[in-house]
N, C-alpha and C positions, 0 to 999 in steps of 0.2 A: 503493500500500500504506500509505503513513504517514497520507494520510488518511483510510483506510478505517477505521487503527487508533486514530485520535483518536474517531474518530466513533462505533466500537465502546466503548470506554473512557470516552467523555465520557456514555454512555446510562445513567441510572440502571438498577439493578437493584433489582425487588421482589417481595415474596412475597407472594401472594393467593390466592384460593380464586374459584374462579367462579362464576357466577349459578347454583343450584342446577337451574333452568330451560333452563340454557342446556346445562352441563356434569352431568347426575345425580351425586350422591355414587354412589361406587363405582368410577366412568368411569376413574379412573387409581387406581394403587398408592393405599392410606390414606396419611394422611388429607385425598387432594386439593389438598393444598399444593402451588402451584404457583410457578417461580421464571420471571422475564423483564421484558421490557422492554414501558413501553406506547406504542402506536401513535403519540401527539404526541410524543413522547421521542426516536422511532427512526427516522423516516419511511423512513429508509434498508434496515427489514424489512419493509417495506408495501409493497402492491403497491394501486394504483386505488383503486374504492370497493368496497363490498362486496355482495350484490346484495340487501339490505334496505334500503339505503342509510343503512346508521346505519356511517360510520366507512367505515374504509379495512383490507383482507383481510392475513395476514399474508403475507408470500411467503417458502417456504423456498428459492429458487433467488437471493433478493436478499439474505436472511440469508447463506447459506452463503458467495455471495460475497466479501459485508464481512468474513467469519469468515474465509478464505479471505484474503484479501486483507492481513485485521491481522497474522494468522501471517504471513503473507511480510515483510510490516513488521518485527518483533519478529524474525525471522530477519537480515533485512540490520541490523539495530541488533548485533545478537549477532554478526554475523561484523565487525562493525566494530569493536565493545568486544573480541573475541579477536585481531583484528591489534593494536592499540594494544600490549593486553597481551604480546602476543608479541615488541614492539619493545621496551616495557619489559622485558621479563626479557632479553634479548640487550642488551642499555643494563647493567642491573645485573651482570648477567654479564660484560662487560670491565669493572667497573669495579674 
């Protein structure tokens, strides 16, 4: 999980608009502004090649994972930052 979560977190995020060609204006909500990570960035959301052979396909079962995986990271971070805390206020508390 922690490393899923670095790997998540260390990926730039950007915002672009696609090849009009590839994606027509309209295709999504106005005004096609779209927000993500790209493929040499992320390799960890790709899946193979793609089968034009330009570049590597997104995979949403390899995203959801890492996604999946970071959340459980950030959860055991979180239960570990509420026990400390919880030591500390029984600490303050007899004191």
């Amino acid at each position: 999980p922690h490393e899923a979560l670095k790997a998540v977190v260390g990926a730039p995020t950007h915002k672009f608009n696609f090849n009009p060609d590839v994606m027509p204006a309209g295709q999504w909500a106005p005004p096609d502004l779209m927000t993500g990570v790209f493929a040499e960035e992320a390799p960890w959301a790709m899946h193979g090649k793609r089968e034009d052979g330009n570049g590597m396909a997104f995979s949403m079962i390899n995203s959801f994972g890492y996604a999946r995986a970071a959340i459980q990271g950030l959860y055991e971070d979180l239960q570990g930052a509420l026990g400390k805390i919880s030591r500390l206020e029984a600490q303050l508390a007899g004191a």
